[in-house]
VMD Tcl script that builds the backbone (N, CA, C; Angstrom):
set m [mol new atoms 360]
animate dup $m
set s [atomselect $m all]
$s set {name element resname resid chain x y z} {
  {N N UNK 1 A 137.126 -11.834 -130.542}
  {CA C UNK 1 A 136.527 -10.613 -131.040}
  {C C UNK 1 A 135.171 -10.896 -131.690}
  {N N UNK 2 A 135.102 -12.232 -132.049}
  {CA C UNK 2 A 133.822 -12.507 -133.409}
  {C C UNK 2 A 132.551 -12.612 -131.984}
  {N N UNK 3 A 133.214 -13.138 -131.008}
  {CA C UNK 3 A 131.709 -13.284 -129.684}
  {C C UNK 3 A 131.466 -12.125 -129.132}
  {N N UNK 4 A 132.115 -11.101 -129.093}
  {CA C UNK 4 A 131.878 -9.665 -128.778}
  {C C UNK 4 A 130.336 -9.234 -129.772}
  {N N UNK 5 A 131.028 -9.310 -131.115}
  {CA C UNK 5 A 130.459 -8.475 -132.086}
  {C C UNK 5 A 128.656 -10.094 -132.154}
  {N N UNK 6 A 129.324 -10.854 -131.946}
  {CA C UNK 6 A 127.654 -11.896 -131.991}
  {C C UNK 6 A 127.174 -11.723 -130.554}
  {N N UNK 7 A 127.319 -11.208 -129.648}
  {CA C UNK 7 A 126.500 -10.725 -128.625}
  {C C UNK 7 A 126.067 -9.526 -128.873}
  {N N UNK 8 A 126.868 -8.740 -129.594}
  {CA C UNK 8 A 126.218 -7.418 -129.602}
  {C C UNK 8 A 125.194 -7.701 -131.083}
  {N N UNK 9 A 125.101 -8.034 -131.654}
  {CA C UNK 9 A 123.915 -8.300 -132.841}
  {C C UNK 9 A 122.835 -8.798 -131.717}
  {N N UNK 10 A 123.113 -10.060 -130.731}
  {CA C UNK 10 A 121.831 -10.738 -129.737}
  {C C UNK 10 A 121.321 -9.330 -129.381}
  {N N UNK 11 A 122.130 -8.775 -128.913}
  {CA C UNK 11 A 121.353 -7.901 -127.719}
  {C C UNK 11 A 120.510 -7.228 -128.662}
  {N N UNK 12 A 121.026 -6.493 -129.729}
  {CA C UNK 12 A 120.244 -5.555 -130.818}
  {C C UNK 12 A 119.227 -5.899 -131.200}
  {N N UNK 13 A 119.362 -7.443 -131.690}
  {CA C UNK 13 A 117.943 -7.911 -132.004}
  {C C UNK 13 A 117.031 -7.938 -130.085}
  {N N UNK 14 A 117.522 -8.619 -129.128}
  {CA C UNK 14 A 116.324 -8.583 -128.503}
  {C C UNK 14 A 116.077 -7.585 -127.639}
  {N N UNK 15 A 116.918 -6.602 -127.581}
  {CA C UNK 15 A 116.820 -5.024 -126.790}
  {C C UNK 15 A 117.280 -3.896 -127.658}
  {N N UNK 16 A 116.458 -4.173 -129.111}
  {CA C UNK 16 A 116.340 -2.931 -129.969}
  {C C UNK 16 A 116.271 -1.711 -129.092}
  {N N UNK 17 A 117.075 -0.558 -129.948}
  {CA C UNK 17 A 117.016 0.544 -128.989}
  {C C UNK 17 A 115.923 1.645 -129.931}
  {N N UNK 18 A 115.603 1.401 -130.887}
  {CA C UNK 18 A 115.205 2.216 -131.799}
  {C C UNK 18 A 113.846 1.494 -132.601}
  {N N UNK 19 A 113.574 0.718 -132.557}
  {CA C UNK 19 A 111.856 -0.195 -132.486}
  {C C UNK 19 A 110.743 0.657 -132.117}
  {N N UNK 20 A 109.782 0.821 -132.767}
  {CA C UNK 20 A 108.222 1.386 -132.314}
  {C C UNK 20 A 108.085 2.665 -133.464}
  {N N UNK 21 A 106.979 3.261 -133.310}
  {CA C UNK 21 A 106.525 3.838 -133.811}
  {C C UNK 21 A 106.569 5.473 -133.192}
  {N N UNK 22 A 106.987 6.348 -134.317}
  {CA C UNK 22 A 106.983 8.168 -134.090}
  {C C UNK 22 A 105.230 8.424 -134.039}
  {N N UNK 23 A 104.921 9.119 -132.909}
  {CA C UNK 23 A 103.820 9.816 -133.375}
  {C C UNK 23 A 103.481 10.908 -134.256}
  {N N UNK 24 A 104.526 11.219 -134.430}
  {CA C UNK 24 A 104.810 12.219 -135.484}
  {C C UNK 24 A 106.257 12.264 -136.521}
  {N N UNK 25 A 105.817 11.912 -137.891}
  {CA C UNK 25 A 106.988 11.571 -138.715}
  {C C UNK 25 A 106.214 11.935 -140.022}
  {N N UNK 26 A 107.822 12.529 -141.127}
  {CA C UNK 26 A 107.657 13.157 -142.183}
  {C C UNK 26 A 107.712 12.368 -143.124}
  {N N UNK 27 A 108.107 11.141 -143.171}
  {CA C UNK 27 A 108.765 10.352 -144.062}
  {C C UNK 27 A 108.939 8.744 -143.421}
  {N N UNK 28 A 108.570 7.774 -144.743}
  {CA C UNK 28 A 108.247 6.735 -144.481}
  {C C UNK 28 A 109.142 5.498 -145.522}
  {N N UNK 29 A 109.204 4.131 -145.396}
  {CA C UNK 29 A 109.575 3.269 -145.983}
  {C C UNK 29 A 109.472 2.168 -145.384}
  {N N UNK 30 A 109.370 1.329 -146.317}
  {CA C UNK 30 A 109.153 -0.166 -146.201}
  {C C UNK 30 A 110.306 -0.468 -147.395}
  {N N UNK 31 A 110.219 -2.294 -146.930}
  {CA C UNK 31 A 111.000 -2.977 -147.596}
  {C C UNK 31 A 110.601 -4.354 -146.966}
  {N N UNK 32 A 110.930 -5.613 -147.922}
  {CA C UNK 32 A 110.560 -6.722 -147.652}
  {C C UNK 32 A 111.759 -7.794 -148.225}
  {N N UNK 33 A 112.055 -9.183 -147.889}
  {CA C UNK 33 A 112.934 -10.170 -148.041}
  {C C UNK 33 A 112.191 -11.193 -148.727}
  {N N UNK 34 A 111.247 -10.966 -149.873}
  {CA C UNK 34 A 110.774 -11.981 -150.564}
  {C C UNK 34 A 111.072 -13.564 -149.740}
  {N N UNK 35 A 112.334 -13.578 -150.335}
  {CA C UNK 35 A 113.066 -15.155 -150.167}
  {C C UNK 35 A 112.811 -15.807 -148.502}
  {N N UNK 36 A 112.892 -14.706 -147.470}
  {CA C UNK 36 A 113.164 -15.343 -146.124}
  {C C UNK 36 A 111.911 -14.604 -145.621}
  {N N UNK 37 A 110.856 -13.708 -145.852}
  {CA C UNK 37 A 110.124 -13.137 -144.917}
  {C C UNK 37 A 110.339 -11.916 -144.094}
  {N N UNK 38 A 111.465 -11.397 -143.977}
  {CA C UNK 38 A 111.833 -10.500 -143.624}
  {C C UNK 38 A 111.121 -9.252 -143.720}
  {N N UNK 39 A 110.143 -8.204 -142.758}
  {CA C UNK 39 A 109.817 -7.091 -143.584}
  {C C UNK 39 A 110.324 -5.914 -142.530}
  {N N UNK 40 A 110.388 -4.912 -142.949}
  {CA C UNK 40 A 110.746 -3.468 -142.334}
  {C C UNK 40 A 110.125 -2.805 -142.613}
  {N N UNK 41 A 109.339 -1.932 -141.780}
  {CA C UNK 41 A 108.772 -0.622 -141.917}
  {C C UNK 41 A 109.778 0.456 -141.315}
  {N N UNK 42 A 110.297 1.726 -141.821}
  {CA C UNK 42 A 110.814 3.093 -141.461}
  {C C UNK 42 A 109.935 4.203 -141.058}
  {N N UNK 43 A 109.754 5.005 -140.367}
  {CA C UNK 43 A 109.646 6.335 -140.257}
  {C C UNK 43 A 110.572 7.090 -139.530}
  {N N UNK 44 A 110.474 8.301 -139.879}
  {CA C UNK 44 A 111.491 9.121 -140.023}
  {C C UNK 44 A 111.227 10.729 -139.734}
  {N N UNK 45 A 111.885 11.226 -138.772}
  {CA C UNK 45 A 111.233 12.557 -138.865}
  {C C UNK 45 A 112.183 13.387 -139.365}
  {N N UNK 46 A 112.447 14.418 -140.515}
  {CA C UNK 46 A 113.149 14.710 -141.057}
  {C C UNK 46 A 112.966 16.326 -141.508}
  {N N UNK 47 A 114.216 17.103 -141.135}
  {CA C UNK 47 A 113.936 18.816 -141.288}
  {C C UNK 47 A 115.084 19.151 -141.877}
  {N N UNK 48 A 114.625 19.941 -142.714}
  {CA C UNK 48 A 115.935 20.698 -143.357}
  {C C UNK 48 A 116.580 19.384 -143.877}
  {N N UNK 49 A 116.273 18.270 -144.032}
  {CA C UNK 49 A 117.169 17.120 -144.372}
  {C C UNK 49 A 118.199 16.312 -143.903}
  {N N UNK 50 A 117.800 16.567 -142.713}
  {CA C UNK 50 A 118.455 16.064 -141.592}
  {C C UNK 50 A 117.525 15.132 -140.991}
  {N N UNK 51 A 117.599 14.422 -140.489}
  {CA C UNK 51 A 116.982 12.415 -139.611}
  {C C UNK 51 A 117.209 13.357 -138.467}
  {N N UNK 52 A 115.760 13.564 -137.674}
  {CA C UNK 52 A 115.920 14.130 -136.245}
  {C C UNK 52 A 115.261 12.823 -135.564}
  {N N UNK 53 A 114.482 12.228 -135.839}
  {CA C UNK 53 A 113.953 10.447 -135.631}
  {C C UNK 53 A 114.157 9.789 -136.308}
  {N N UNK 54 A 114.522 8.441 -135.892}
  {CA C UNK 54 A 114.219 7.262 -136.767}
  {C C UNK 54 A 113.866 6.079 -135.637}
  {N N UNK 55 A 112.488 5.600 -136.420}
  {CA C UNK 55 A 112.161 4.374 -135.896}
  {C C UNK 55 A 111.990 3.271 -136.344}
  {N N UNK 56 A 111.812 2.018 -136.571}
  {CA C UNK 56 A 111.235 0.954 -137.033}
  {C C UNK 56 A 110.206 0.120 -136.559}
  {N N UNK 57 A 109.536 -0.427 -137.452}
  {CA C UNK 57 A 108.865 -1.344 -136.794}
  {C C UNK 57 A 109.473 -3.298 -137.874}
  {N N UNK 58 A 109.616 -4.219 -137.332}
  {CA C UNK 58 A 110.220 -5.176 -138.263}
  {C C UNK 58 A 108.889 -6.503 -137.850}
  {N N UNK 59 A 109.479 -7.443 -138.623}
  {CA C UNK 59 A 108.912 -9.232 -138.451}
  {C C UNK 59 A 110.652 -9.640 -139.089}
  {N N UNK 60 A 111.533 -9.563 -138.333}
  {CA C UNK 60 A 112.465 -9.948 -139.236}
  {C C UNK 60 A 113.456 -10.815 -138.423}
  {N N UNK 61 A 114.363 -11.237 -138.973}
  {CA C UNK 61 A 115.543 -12.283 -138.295}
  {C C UNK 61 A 116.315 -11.234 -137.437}
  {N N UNK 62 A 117.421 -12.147 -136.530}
  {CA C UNK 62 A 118.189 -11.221 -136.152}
  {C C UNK 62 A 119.276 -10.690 -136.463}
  {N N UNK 63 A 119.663 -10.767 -137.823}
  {CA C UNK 63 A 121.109 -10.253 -138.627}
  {C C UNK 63 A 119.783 -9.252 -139.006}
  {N N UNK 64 A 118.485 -9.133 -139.127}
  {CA C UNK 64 A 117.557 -7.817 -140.160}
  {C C UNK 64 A 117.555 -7.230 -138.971}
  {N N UNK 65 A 117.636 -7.431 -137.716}
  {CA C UNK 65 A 117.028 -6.565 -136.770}
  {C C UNK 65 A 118.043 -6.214 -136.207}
  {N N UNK 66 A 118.939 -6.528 -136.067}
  {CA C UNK 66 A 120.023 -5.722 -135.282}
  {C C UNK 66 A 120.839 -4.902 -136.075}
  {N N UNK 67 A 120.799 -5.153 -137.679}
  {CA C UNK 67 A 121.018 -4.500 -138.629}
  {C C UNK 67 A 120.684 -3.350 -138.637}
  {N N UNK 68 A 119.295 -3.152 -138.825}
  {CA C UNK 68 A 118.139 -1.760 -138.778}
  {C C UNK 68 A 118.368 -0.868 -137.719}
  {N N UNK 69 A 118.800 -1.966 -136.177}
  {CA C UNK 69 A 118.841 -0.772 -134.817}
  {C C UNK 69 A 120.425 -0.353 -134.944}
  {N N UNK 70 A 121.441 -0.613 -135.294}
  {CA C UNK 70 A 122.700 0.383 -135.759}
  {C C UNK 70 A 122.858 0.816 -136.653}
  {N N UNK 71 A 122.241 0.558 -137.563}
  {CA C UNK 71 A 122.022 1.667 -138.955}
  {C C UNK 71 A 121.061 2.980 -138.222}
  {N N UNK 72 A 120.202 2.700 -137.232}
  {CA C UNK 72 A 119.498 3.926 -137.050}
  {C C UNK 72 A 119.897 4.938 -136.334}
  {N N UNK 73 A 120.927 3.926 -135.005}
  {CA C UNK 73 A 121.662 4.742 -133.989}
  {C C UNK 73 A 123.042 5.370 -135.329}
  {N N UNK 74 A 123.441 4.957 -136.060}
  {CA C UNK 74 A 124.190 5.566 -136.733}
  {C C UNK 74 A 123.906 6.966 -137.519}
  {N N UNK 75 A 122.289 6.763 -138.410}
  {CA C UNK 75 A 121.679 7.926 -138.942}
  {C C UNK 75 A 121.178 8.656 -137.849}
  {N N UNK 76 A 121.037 8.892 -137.177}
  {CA C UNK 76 A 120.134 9.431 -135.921}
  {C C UNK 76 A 120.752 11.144 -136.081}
  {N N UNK 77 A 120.335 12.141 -136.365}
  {CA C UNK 77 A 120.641 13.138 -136.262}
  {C C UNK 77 A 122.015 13.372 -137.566}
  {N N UNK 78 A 122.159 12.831 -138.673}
  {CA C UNK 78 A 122.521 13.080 -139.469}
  {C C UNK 78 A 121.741 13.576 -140.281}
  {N N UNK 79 A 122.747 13.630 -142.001}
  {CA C UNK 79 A 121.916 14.441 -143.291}
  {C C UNK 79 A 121.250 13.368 -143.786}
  {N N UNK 80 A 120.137 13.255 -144.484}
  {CA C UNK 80 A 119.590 12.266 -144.917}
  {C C UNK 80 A 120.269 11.419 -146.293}
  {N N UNK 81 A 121.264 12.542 -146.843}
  {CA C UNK 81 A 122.118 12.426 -148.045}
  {C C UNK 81 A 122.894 11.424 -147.828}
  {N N UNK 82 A 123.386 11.416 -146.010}
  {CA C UNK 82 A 124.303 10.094 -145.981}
  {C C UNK 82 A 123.931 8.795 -146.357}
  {N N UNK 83 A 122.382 8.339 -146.187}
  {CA C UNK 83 A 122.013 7.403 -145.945}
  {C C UNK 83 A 122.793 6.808 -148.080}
  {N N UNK 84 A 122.631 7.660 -148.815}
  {CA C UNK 84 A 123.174 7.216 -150.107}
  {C C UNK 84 A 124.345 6.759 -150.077}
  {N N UNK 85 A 125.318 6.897 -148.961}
  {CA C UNK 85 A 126.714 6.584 -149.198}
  {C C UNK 85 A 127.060 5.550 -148.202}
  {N N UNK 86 A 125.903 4.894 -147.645}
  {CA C UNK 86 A 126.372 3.643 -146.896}
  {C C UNK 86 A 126.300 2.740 -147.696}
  {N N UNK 87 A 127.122 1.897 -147.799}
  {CA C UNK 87 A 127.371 0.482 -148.753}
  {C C UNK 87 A 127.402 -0.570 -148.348}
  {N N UNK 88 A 127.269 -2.222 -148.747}
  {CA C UNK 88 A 127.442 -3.143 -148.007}
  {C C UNK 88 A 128.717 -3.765 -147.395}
  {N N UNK 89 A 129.683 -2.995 -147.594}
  {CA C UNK 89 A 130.959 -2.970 -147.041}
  {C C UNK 89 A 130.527 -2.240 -145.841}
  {N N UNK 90 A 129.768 -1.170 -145.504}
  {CA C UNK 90 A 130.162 -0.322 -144.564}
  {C C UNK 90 A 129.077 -1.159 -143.485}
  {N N UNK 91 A 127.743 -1.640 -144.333}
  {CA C UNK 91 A 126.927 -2.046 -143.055}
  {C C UNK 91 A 127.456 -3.961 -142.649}
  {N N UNK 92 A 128.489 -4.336 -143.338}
  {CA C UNK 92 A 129.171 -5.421 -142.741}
  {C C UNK 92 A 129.721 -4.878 -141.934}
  {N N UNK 93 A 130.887 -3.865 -141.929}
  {CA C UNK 93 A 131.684 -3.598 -141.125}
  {C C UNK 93 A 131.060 -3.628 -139.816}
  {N N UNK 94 A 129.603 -2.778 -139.843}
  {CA C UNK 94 A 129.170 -2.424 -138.392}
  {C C UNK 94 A 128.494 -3.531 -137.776}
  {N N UNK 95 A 128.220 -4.700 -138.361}
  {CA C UNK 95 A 127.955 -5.721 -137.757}
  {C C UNK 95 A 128.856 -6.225 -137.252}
  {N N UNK 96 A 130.163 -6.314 -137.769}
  {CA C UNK 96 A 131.218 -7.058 -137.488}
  {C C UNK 96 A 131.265 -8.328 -137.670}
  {N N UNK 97 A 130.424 -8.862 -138.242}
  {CA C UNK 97 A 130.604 -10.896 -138.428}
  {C C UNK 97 A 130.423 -11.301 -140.222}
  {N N UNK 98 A 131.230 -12.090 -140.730}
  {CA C UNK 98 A 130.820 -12.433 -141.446}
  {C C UNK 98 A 129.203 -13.094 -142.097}
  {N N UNK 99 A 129.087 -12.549 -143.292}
  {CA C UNK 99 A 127.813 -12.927 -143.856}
  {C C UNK 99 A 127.693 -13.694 -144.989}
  {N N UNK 100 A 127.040 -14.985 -144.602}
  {CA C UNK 100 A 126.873 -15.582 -146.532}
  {C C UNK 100 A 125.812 -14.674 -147.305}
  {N N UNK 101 A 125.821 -15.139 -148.230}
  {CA C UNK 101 A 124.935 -14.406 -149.268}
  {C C UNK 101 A 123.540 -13.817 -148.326}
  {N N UNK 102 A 123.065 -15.269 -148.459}
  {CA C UNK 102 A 121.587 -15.387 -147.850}
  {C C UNK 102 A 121.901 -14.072 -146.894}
  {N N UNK 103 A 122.312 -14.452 -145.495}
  {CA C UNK 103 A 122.386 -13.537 -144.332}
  {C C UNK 103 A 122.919 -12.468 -145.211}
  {N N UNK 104 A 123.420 -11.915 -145.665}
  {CA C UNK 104 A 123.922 -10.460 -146.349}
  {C C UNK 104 A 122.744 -9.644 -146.632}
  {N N UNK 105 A 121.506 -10.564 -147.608}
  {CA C UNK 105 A 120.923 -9.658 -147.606}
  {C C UNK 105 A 119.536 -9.602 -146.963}
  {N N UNK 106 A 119.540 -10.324 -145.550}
  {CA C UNK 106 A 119.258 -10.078 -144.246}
  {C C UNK 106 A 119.796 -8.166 -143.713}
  {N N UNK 107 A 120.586 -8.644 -143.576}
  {CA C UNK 107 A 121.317 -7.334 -143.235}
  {C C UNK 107 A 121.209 -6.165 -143.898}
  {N N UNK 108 A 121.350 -6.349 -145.202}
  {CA C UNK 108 A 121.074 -4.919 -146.302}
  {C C UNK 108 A 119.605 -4.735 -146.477}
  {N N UNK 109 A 118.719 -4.970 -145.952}
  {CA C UNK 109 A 117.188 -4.824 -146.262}
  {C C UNK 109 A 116.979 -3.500 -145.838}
  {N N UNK 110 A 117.423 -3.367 -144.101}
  {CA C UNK 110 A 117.134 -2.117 -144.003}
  {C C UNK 110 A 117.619 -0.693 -144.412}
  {N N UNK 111 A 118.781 -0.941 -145.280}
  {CA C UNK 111 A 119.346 0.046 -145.743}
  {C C UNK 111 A 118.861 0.006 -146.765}
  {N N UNK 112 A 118.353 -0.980 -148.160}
  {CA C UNK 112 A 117.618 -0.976 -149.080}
  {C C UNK 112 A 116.201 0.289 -148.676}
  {N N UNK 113 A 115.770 -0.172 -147.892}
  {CA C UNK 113 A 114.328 0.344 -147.421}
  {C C UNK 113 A 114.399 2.054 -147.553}
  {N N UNK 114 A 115.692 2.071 -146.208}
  {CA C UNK 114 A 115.959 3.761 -146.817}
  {C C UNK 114 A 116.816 4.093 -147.585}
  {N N UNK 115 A 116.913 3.778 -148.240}
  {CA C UNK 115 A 117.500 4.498 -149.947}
  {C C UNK 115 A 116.185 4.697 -150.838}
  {N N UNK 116 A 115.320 4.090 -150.097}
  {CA C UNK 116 A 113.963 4.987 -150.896}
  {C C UNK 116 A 113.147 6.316 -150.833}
  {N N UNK 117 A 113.842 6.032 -149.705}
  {CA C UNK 117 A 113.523 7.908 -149.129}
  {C C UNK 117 A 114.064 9.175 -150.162}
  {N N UNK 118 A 114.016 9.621 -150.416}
  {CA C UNK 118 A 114.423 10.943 -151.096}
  {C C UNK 118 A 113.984 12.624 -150.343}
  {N N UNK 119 A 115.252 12.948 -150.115}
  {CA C UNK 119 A 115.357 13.966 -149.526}
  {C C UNK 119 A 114.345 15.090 -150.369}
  {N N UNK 120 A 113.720 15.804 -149.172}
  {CA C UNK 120 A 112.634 17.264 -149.991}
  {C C UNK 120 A 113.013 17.864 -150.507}
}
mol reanalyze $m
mol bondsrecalc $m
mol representation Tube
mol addrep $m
């Protein structure tokens, strides 16, 4: 089960489905990994408070990048309110592999990033 879920992180990182830039977006965020280099940029197109886009742009590892592209396919047409109630229990879960520290917060960057967003 653990080579299922580490192929599907490969693929995420190198056939992001959700990578590039909105030509048109309401809402923005960044976030960075001091310690490892890691950075994320967000935009976001957002109505009524609802995520009708989300894109990224990264320089990041591949536990940050495959992280960011199922956190986005997950928010994608949700309330933006959810993004407050994902936790690092929930964005382990969706990776499916264990994480040491370090790699953990690989993984939580991009959810750090949008929890800066604040709904209009």
């Amino acid at each position: 089960m653990l080579d299922l879920y580490q192929s599907q992180i490969l693929d995420r990182s190198q056939n992001p489905r959700f990578r590039g830039e909105l030509e048109h977006f309401t809402h923005q965020a960044e976030g960075a990994n001091l310690s490892c280099g890691d950075e994320i940029s967000w935009q976001l197109l957002i109505n009524d408070n609802k995520i009708i886009t989300i894109k990224y742009q990264s320089r990041a590892c591949t536990i940050c990048t495959a992280s960011a592209d199922m956190l986005a396919e997950e928010l994608e047409n949700k309330p933006l309110s959810e993004v407050k109630n994902w936790t690092t229990e929930k964005v382990t879960e969706l990776l499916g592999i264990p994480l040491s520290p370090v790699r953990l917060k690989c993984a939580l960057l991009p959810l750090e990033a949008l929890k800066s967003i604040t709904p209009s």
